[in-house]
C-alpha positions in Angstrom: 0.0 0.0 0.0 2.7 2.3 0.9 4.7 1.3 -2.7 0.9 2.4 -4.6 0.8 5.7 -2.4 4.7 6.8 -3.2 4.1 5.8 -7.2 1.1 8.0 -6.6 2.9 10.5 -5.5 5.8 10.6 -7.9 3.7 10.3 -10.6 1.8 13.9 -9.2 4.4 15.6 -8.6 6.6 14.4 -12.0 3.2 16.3 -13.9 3.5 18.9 -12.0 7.2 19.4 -13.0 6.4 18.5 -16.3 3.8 21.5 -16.9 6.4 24.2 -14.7 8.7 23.3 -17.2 6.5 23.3 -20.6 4.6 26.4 -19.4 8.5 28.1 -18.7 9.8 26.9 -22.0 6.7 28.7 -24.1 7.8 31.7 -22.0 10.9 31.6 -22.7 9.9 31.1 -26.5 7.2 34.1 -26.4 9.8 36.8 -24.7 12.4 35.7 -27.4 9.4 36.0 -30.6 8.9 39.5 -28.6 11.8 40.7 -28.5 13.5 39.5 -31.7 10.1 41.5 -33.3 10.9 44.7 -31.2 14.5 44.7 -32.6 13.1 44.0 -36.0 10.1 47.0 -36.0 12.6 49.9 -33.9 14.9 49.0 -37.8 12.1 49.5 -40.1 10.5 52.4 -38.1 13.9 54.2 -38.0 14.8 53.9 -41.6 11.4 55.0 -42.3 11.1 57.6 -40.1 14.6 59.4 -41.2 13.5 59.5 -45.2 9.8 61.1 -43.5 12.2 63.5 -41.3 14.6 64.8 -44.4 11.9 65.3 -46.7 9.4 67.2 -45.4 11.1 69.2 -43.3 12.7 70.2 -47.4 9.4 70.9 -48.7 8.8 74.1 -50.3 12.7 74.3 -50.9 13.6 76.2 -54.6 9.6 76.7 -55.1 8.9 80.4 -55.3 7.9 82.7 -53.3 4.2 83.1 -55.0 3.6 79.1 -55.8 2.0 77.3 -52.6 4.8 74.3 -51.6 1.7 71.8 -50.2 -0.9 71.0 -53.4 -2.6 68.4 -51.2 -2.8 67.3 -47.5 -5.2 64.8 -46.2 -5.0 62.5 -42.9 -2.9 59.9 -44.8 -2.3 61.5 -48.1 0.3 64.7 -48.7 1.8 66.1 -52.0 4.3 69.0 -51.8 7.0 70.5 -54.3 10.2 70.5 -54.0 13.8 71.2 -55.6 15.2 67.1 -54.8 18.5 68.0 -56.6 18.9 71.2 -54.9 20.2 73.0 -58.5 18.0 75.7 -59.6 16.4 73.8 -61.7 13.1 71.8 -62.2 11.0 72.3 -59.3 9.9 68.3 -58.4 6.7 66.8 -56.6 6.8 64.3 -53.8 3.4 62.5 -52.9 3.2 60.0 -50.3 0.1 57.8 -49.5 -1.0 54.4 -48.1 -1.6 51.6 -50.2 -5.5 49.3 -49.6 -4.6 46.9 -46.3 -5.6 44.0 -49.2 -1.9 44.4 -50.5 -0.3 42.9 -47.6 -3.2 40.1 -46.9 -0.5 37.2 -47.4 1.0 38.3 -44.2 -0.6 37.1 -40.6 -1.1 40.9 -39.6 -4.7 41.9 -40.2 -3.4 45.9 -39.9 -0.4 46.0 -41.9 -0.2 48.2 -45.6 2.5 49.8 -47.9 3.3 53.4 -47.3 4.2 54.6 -51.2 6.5 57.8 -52.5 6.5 58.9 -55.7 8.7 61.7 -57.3 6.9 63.4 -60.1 5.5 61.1 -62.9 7.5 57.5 -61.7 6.8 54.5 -60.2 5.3 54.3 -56.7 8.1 52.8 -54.5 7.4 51.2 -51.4 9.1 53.6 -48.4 7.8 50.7 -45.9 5.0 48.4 -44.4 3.3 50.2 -41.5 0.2 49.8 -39.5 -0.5 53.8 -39.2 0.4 57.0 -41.1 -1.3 60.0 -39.9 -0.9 63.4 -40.8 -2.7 66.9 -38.8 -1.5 70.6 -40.3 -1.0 73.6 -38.4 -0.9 76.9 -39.3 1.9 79.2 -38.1 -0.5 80.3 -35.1 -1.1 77.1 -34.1 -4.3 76.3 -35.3 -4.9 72.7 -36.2 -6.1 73.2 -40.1 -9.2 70.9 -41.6 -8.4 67.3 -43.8 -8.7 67.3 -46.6 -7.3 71.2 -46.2 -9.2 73.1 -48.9 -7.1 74.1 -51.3 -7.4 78.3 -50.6 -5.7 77.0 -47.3 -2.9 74.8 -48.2 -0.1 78.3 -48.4 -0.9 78.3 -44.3 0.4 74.7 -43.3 3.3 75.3 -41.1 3.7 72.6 -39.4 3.4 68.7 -40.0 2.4 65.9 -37.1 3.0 63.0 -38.6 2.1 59.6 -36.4 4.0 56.5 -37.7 3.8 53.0 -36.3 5.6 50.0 -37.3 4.3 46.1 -36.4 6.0 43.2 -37.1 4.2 41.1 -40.1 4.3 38.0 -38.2 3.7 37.0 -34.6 3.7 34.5 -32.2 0.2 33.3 -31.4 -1.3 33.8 -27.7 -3.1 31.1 -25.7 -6.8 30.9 -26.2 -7.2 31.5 -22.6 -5.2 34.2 -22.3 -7.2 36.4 -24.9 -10.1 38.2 -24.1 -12.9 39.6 -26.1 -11.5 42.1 -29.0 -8.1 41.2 -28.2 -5.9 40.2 -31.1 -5.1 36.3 -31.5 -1.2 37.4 -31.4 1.3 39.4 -29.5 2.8 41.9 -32.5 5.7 44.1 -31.4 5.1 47.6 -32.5 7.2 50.5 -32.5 5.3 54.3 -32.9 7.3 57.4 -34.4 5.8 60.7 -33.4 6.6 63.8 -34.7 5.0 67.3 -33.9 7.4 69.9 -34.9 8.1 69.0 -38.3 8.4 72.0 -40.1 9.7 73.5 -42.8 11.4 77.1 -43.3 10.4 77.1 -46.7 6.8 75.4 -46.7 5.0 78.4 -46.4 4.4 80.0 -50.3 
């Protein structure tokens, strides 16, 4: 009887050891998924971020003084002008904009798009995949300016906020138990770029 009671017991307690150690191994696994995918959306935010940074705060550079340097500004859309090769000579257009969430529907996050640039006439190139790409206009007073911004309005932006945030495409999936209702189904590093004082010297035309 005794024999039965310590099998019993070993057997018990050799689950219970089991489970500590298969529930510390998928942590282990999670917080190296997480933070390989923090390491991998801080690189595609900052690369992103710095072409964002460079070019607008160039907008309006070489356009004259009577020719507005914004032609259009919405929440995720914004086309400016621009001397790129900085000679005196043609006056360029930049447009950036977010490409339809159905581009990116191969990958396992649901939020994920294409944030496109394009320089005059030529091809749309892909700057990035992002989850968000907001932009606000302010006027030189501060006033927070309409989206779209009508067009007798555009010579007033001063200032660009522009939100960006980066998610990794791919994630490791969360325990059914763990999620609650409107949770996602996976744990998606994500990396946000901020920037409220992004203005140019020569935007306002």
């Amino acid at each position: 009887m005794g024999t039965l009671l310590d099998l019993l017991s070993s057997t018990i307690f050799g689950g219970v050891l089991l489970l500590i150690i298969l529930n510390a191994n998928e942590n282990v696994i999670e917080n190296s998924s997480k933070f390989n995918g923090d390491e991998l959306v801080q690189e595609m935010l900052v690369s992103t971020a710095r072409l964002l940074e460079g070019e607008f705060r160039n907008m309006g550079f070489g356009v004259p003084d009577s020719q507005s340097a914004v032609i259009f500004a919405d929440t995720s859309r914004i086309s400016f002008l621009c001397d790129m090769d900085r000679n005196g000579g043609v006056i360029d257009t930049v447009k950036y904009r977010l490409g339809p969430i159905s581009e990116l529907a191969v990958t396992k996050n649901e939020l994920d798009r294409y944030l496109y640039r394009q320089v005059n006439n030529g091809t749309d190139l892909k700057v990035g995949a992002v989850t968000m790409f907001k932009l606000h206009y302010m006027t030189l007073s501060g006033e927070v300016l309409t989206t779209p911004v009508p067009p007798d309005r555009l010579s007033e932006i001063f200032v660009v906020e522009v939100t960006l945030e980066v998610q990794n495409p791919y994630a490791i999936s969360r325990q059914k138990a763990l999620i609650n209702p409107g949770e996602r189904t996976a744990l998606y590093s994500t990396s946000l770029w901020q920037q409220t004082r992004l203005a140019s010297q020569n935007s306002r035309r």
